[in-house]
C-alpha positions in Angstrom: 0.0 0.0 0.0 1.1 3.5 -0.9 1.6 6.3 1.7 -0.2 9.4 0.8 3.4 11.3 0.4 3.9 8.0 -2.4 0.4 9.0 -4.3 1.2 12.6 -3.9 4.6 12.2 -5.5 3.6 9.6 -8.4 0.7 11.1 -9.5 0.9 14.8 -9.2 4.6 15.1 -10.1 5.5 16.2 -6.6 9.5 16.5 -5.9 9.8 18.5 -3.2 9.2 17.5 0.1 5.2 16.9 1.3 5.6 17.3 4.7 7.7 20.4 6.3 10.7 19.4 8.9 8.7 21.0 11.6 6.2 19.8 14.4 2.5 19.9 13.3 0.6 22.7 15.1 -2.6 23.7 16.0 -4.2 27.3 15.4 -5.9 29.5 18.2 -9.3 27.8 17.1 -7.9 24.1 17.6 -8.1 23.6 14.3 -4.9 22.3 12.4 -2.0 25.3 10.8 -2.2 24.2 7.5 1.3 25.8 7.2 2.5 23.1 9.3 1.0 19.9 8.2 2.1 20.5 4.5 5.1 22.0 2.6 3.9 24.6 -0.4 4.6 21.6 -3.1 3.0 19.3 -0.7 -0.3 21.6 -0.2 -0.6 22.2 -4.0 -0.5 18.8 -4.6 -2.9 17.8 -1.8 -5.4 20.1 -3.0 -5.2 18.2 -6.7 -5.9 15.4 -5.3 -9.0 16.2 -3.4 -10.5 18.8 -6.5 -9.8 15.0 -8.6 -12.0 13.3 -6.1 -14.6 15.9 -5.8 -14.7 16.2 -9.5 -15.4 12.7 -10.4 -18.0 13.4 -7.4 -19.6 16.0 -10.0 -19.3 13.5 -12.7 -20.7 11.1 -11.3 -18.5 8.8 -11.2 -18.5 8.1 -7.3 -21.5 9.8 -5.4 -21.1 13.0 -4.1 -21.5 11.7 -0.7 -18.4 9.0 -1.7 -16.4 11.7 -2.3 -16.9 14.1 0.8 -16.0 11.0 2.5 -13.1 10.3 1.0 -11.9 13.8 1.3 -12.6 13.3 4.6 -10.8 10.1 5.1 -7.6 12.0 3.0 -7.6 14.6 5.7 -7.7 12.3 8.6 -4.9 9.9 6.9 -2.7 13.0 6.4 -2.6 14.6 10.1 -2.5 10.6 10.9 0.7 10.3 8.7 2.3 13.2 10.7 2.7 11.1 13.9 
């Protein structure tokens, strides 16, 4: 099985580093710094992959419900890979 930095890399052409050298933080709100979970490459990439799944969500192609989900799931995975 792939990591997401793997699917990141293959698929969107990603070089750089996904994930910053620094220590994940949380914002005033609780809610995750997106400046430290992802490098700039990283985010760019990240956000490819979940406009792809919400796209084929507007297609049709999964349900739209699928693809929130999965989304979803990609978000958990990713703070889950940071630890």
């Amino acid at each position: 099985m792939k990591s997401l930095e793997e699917i990141l890399q293959e698929y969107f052409g990603l070089t750089a580093p996904v994930f910053p050298d620094c220590k994940p933080q949380r914002d005033e709100y609780g809610d995750w710094d997106q400046k430290t979970l992802l490098t700039d490459k990283g985010c760019e990439a990240y956000i490819k992959l979940t406009n792809l799944v919400e796209d084929l969500g507007n297609l049709g192609v999964i349900s739209t419900t699928d693809a929130q989900n999965a989304i979803e799931n990609l978000d958990e995975i990713l703070t889950l890979e940071l630890y």
